[in-house]
PAZAFI-640356 format. One record per residue (C-alpha): residue number from 1; x, z, y. Coordinates in steps of 0.2 Angstrom, whole numbers, plus 5000, padded with zeros to 4 digits. Layout:
BEGIN
k/u/w/v
NUM/X/Z/Y
...
This chain:
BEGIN
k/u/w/v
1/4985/4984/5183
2/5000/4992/5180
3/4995/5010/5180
4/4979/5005/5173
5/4989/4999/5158
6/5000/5015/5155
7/4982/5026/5157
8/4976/5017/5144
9/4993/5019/5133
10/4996/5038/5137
11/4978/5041/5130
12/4981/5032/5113
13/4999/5041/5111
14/4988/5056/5111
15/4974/5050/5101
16/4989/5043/5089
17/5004/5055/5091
18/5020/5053/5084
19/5026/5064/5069
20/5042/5074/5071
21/5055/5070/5063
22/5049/5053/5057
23/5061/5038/5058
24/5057/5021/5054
25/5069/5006/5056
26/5059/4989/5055
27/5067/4978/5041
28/5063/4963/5030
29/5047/4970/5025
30/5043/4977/5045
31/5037/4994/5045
32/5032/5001/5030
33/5027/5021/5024
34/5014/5031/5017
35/4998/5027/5028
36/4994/5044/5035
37/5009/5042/5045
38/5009/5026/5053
39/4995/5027/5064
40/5009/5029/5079
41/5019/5015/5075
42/5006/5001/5076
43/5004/5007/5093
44/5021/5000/5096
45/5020/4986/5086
46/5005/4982/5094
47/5015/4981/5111
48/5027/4969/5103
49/5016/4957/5096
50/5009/4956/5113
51/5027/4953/5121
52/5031/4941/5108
53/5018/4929/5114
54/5021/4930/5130
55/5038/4926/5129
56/5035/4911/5116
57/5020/4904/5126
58/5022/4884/5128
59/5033/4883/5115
60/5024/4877/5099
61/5007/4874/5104
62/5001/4858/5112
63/5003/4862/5130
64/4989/4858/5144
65/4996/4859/5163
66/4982/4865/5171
67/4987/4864/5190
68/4981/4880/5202
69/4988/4881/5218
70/5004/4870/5212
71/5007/4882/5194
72/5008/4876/5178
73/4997/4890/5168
74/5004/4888/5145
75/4991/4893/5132
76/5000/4908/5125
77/5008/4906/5107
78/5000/4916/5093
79/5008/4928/5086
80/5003/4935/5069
81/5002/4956/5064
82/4998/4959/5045
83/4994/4976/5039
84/4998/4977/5022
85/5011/4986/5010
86/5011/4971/5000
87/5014/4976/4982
88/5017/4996/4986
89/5004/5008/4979
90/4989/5009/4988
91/4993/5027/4997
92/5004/5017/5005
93/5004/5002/5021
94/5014/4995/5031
95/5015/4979/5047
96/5025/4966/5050
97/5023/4952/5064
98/5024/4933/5061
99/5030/4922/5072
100/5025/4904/5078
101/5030/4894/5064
102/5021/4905/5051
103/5040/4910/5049
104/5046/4932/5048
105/5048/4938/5065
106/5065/4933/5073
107/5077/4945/5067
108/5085/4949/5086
109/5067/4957/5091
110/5070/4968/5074
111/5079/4978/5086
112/5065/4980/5100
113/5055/4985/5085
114/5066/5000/5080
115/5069/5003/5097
116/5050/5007/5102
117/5050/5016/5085
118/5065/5028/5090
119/5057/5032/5106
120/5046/5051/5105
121/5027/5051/5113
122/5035/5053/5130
123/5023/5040/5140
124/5039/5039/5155
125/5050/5036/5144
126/5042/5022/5135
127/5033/5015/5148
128/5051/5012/5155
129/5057/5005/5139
130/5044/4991/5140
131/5047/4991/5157
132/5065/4987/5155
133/5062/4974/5141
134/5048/4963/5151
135/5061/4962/5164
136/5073/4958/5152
137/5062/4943/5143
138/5055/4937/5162
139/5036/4941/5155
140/5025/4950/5168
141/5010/4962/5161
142/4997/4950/5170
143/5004/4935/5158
144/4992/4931/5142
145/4997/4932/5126
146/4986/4931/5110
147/4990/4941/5094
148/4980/4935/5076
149/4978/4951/5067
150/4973/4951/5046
151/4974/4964/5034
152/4973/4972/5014
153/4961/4979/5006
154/4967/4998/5007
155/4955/5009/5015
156/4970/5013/5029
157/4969/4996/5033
158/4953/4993/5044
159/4959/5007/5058
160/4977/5005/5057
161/4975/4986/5062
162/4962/4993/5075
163/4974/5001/5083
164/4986/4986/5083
165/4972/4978/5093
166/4970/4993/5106
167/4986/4994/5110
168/4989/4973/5112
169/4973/4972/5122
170/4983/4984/5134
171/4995/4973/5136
172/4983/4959/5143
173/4980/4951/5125
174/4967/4940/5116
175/4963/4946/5100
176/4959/4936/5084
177/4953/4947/5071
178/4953/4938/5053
179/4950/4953/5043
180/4953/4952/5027
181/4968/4939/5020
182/4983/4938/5011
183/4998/4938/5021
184/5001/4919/5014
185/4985/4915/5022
186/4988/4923/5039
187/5006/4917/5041
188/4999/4898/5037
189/4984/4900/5048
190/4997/4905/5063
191/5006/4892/5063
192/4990/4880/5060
193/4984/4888/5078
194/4999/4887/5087
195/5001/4866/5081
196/4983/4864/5086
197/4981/4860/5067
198/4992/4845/5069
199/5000/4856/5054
200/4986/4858/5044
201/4970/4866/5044
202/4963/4883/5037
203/4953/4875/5023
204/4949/4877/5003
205/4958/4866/4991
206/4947/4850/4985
207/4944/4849/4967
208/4954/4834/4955
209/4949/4823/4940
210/4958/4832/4928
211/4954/4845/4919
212/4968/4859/4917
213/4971/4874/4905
214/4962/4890/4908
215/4971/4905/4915
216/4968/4923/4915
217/4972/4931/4934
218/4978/4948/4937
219/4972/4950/4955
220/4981/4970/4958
221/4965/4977/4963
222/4969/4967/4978
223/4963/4954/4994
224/4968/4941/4982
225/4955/4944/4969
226/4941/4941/4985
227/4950/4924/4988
228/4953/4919/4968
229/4935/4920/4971
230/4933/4905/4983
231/4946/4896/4973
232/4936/4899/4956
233/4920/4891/4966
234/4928/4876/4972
235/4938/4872/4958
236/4927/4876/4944
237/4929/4857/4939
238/4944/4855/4938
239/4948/4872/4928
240/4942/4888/4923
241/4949/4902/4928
242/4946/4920/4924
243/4948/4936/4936
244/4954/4953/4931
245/4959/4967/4941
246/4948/4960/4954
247/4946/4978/4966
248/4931/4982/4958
249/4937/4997/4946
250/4954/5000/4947
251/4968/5004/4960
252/4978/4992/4972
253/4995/4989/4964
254/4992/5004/4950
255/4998/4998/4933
256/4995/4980/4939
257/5001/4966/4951
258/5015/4953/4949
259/5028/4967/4952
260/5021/4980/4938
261/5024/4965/4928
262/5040/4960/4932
263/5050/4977/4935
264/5042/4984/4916
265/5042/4967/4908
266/5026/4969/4901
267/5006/4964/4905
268/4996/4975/4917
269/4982/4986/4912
270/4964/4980/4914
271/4968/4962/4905
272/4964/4956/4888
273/4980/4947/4879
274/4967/4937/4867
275/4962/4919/4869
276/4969/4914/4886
277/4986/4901/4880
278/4992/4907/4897
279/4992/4924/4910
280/4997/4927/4927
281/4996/4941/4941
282/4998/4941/4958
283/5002/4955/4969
284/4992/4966/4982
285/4994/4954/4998
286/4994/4937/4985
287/5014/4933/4992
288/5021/4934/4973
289/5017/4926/4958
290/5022/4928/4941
291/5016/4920/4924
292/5019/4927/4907
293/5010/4923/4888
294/5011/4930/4872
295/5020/4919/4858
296/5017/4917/4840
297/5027/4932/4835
298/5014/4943/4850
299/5029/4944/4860
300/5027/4946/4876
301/5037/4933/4887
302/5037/4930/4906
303/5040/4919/4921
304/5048/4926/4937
305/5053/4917/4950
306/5069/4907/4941
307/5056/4898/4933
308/5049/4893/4946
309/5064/4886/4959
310/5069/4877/4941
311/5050/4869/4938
312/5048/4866/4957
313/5065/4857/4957
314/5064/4848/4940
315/5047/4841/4948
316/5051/4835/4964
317/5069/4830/4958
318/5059/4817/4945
319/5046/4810/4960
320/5060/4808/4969
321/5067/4796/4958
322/5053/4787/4952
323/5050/4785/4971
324/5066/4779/4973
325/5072/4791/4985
326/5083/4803/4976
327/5099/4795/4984
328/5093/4797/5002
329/5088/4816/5001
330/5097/4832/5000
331/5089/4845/4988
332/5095/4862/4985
333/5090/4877/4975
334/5090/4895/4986
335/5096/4910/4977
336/5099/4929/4978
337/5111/4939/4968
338/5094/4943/4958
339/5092/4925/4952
340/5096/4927/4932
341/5114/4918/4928
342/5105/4903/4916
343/5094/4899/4929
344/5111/4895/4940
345/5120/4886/4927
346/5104/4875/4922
347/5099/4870/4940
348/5119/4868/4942
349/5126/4861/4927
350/5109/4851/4920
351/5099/4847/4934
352/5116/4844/4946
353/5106/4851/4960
354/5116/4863/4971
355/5113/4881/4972
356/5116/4892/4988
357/5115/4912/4985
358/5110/4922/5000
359/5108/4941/5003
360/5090/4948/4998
361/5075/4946/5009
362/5065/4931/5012
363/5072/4929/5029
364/5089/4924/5024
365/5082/4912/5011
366/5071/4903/5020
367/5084/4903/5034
368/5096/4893/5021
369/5080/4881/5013
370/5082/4874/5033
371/5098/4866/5026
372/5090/4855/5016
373/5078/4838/5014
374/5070/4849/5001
375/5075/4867/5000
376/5068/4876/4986
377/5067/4895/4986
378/5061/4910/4976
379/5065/4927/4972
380/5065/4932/4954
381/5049/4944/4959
382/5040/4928/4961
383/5040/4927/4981
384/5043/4910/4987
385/5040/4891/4991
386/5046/4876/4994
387/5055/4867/5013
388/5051/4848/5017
389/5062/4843/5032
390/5052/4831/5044
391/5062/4815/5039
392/5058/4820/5019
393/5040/4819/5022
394/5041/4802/5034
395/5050/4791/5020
396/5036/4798/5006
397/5023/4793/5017
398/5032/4775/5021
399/5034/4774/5002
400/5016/4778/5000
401/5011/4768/5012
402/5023/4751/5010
403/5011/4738/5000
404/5029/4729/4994
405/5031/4744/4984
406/5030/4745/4965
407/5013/4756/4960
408/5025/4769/4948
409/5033/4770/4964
410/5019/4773/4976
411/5011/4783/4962
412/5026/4794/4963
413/5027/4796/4984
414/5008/4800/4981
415/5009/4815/4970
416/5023/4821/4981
417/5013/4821/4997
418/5000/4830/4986
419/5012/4842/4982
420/5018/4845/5000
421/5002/4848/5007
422/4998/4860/4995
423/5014/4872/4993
424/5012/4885/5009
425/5031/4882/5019
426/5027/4897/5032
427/5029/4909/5016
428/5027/4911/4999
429/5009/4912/4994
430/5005/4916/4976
431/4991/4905/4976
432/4997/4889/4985
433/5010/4893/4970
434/4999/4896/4956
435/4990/4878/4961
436/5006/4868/4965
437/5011/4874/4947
438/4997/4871/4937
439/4997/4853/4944
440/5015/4852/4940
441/5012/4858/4919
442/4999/4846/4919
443/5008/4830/4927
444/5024/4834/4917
445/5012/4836/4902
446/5022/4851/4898
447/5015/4868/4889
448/5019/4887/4896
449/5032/4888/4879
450/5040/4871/4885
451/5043/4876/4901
452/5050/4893/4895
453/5062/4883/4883
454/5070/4874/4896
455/5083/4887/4897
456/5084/4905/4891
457/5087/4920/4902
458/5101/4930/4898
459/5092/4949/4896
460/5093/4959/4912
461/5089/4978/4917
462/5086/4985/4934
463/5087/5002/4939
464/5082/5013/4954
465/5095/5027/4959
466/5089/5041/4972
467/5103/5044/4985
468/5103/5056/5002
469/5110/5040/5013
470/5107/5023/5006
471/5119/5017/5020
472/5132/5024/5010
473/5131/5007/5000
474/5138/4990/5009
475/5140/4976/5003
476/5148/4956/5005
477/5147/4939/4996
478/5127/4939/4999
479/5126/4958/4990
480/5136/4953/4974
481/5150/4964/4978
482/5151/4981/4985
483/5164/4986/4999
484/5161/5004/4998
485/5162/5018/4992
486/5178/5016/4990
487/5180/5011/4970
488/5164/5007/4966
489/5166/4989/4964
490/5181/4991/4954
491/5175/5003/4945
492/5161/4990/4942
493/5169/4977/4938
494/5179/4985/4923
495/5163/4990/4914
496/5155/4969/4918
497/5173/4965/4909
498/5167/4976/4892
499/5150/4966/4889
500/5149/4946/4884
501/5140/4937/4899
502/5139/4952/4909
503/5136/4953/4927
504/5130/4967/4936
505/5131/4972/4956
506/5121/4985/4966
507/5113/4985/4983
508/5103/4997/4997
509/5088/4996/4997
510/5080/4992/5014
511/5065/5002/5014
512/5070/5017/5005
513/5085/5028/5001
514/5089/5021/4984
515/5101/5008/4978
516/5095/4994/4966
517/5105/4994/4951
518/5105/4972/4942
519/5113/4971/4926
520/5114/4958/4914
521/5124/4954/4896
522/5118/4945/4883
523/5107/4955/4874
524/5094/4966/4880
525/5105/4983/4873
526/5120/4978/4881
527/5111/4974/4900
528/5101/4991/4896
529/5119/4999/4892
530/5130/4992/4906
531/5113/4997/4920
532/5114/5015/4915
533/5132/5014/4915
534/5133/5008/4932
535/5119/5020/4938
536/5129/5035/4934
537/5143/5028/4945
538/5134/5025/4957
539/5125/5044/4956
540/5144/5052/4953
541/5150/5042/4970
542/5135/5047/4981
543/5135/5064/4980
């Protein structure tokens, strides 16, 4: 079986050769580049989602023991692979594997990732590696694993995911090819699989009574707009919603998408800012999520993900109490240094909810949410959700459930076991989002404007600066502060101590070699000032 399975592999190296020179180091968003060149590495990462399952198999799903000559045979745990570039322009694509619990891939098997990627075409050489690592992990080539696969709607999509499933079926794999889904949907369905849906099932939402406001949807030209679609369908009772940017004219992510909007501030192209009291936009795999609205002066205004920790929170800190369960949880707000500073001071000083601050990347939030009853996280681009400890969701449903209750009470543990079983806790998923909010406007009986006036963002300007070496740039205190160059944070923070209310930090970005330039002051020519400012420090001490 074994030289069998290395035949096989040698001949897709040469059907899918490496590039020279190419480096790729598997980060928060996996393996990401323009498409033309990533054909290779889904060989590899193919490998590793099958070695992945073998390794997990037993662990999370509902075991059989199936005896056979006295061994105990394990389903396999899935393991998912989505091709997608996420909110990058559509020349673009990248993969990144989900594990068992819907959750980013286990950041100790990062490194097996950059190490298959490091390795050239040589079939020896990696055939050894892998080799080496099944002896290492105690998995055998003969063991089963299974690999769900799902992917964007670029056109690179449909082969580079194809030869995800190659190079796993080498490896003794069942395949489960979804097709086309958003990454929210694919991390949710993995974890469904693996809980024999003890979790939840992979179903539409069920429309309400109540009729909500319409809402213009900037679908990116993306998968999202194909299940906005769906939703539309379902829930055409309960409100109407319209679709834009829905893939049939314009381009994935170009001049559209939740991150159009929030990086320029202003509303995609291909959407009409006339009689819609309310906008949102979505991104090209449907993982962020970000509202905005004209105001009565046409001023553009928007919501990013502050707004949402904060409405999230305010929400389920209000059931909590009507339930009469506030004293017995622990709920906290997650945070990166991206996280504007009068979203902090409100959830802090008005709501009195604690705020943790982490270093950027879903991984490290969702990590810290773990800490909590109710752990509430989102970046400000609008990627996020919300994290219900076991115990949290037992007393709702014994509050819900406990006849001696009070109804305002019961009511209350009601909406919040609604409210769980919509939000998406594998990942952020702009549409579980999108409903989980609408529902929460409505319930609250609170406008778009209303929940803009709950506090006001300080202005805020980031900036993208080319560098040769993006490692040049470390940092501590979860990215707020830089360790070198040498200077640069002093140099920082004399020009922070010139502007009321400023803040400003710099980070690596971990995809490319830039450094992300945050600033903020109180008003918008001040954050714009002290962000150029900064940037040409930055530029001098990168030469």
């Amino acid at each position: 079986m074994g030289e069998i399975a290395k035949e096989k592999l040698a001949a897709l190296l040469l059907e899918y050769p490496k590039p020279s020179g190419i480096i790729l180091g598997y980060g928060t968003a996996g393996f990401r580049a323009r498409a033309d060149t990533l054909p290779w590495i889904m060989i590899r990462i193919g490998l590793l989602a099958s070695l992945r399952s073998k390794v997990k198999k037993g662990e999370y799903r509902i075991f059989q023991f199936l005896v056979h000559i006295l061994n105990e045979i394990f389903i396999p745990a899935c393991i998912g692979a989505m091709v997608t570039a996420s909110h990058n322009p559509e020349h673009d694509n990248g993969v990144k594997l989900i594990d068992p619990f819907g959750e980013m891939l286990d950041q100790s098997w990062e490194i097996y990732a950059s190490n298959l990627s490091s390795l050239d075409d040589s079939i020896d050489a990696l055939w050894n590696y892998l080799e080496k690592l099944m002896t290492q992990l105690n998995v055998q080539l003969k063991d089963k694993a299974t690999v769900a696969i799902a992917y964007d709607t670029r056109q690179s999509s449909p082969l580079l995911s194809h030869i995800v499933q190659r190079a796993a079926e080498i490896f003794n794999t069942n395949i489960i090819n979804y097709e086309l889904m958003t990454t929210p949907q694919l991390h949710y369905t993995v974890r469904c699989y693996n809980d024999n849906e003890l979790y939840g099932r992979c179903t539409e939402m069920t429309p309400g009574a109540k009729h909500l406001e319409q809402l213009a949807i900037d679908a990116a030209n993306g998968i999202g707009a194909q299940k906005l679609v769906v939703l539309q369908q379902r829930l055409s009772d309960l409100f109407k919603i319209e679709i834009f940017n829905d893939g049939t004219q314009g381009r994935l992510n170009e001049k559209c998408g939740a991150d159009y909007v929030k990086l320029y501030q202003k509303a995609p192209e291909g959407l009409p800012l006339t009689n819609y009291p309310k906008y949102c936009s979505i991104d090209g795999d449907a993982d962020r999520l970000i509202y905005y609205f004209i105001d009565q002066n046409q001023h553009f205004r928007m919501l990013d993900g502050d707004r949402f920790s904060v409405l999230f929170a305010s929400f389920i800190s209000k059931k909590l109490k009507e339930a009469k369960l506030i004293d017995q949880v622990k709920i906290g707000v997650i945070q990166t240094a991206y996280a504007n500073g009068s979203s902090t001071n409100y959830v802090i000083n008005t709501m009195n909810v604690p705020v943790a601050c982490v270093p950027t990347g879903v991984k490290h939030l969702h990590h810290k949410a773990l800490d909590f009853d109710v752990g509430i996280y989102f970046e400000a681009n609008g990627h996020g959700t919300v994290l219900f400890s076991d115990d949290l969701k037992t007393r709702v449903k014994s509050v819900m459930e406990d006849e001696n209750r009070p109804d305002d009470e019961k009511l209350a543990a009601k909406q919040l076991h609604v409210f769980i079983d919509i939000i998406n806790e594998t990942v952020g998923d702009a549409l579980a989002d999108l409903l989980a909010t609408e529902a929460i406007l409505c319930l609250m009986n609170l406008s778009i404007e209303g929940w803009l006036d709950l506090y006001h963002d300080l202005p805020q300007r980031q900036l993208k600066v080319a560098v040769k070496d993006r490692t040049m740039i470390q940092t501590t205190d979860a990215e707020r502060r830089c360790t070198a160059p040498a200077h640069l944070q002093d140099c920082i923070d004399e020009l922070v101590s010139k502007y009321p209310s400023g803040r400003s930090f710099v980070r690596p970005s971990g995809t490319e070699d830039i450094v992300r330039v945050y600033a903020e002051a109180t008003t918008q020519a001040d954050a714009d000032q002290l962000a150029d400012e900064v940037r040409k420090i930055v530029q001098e001490l990168t030469k």
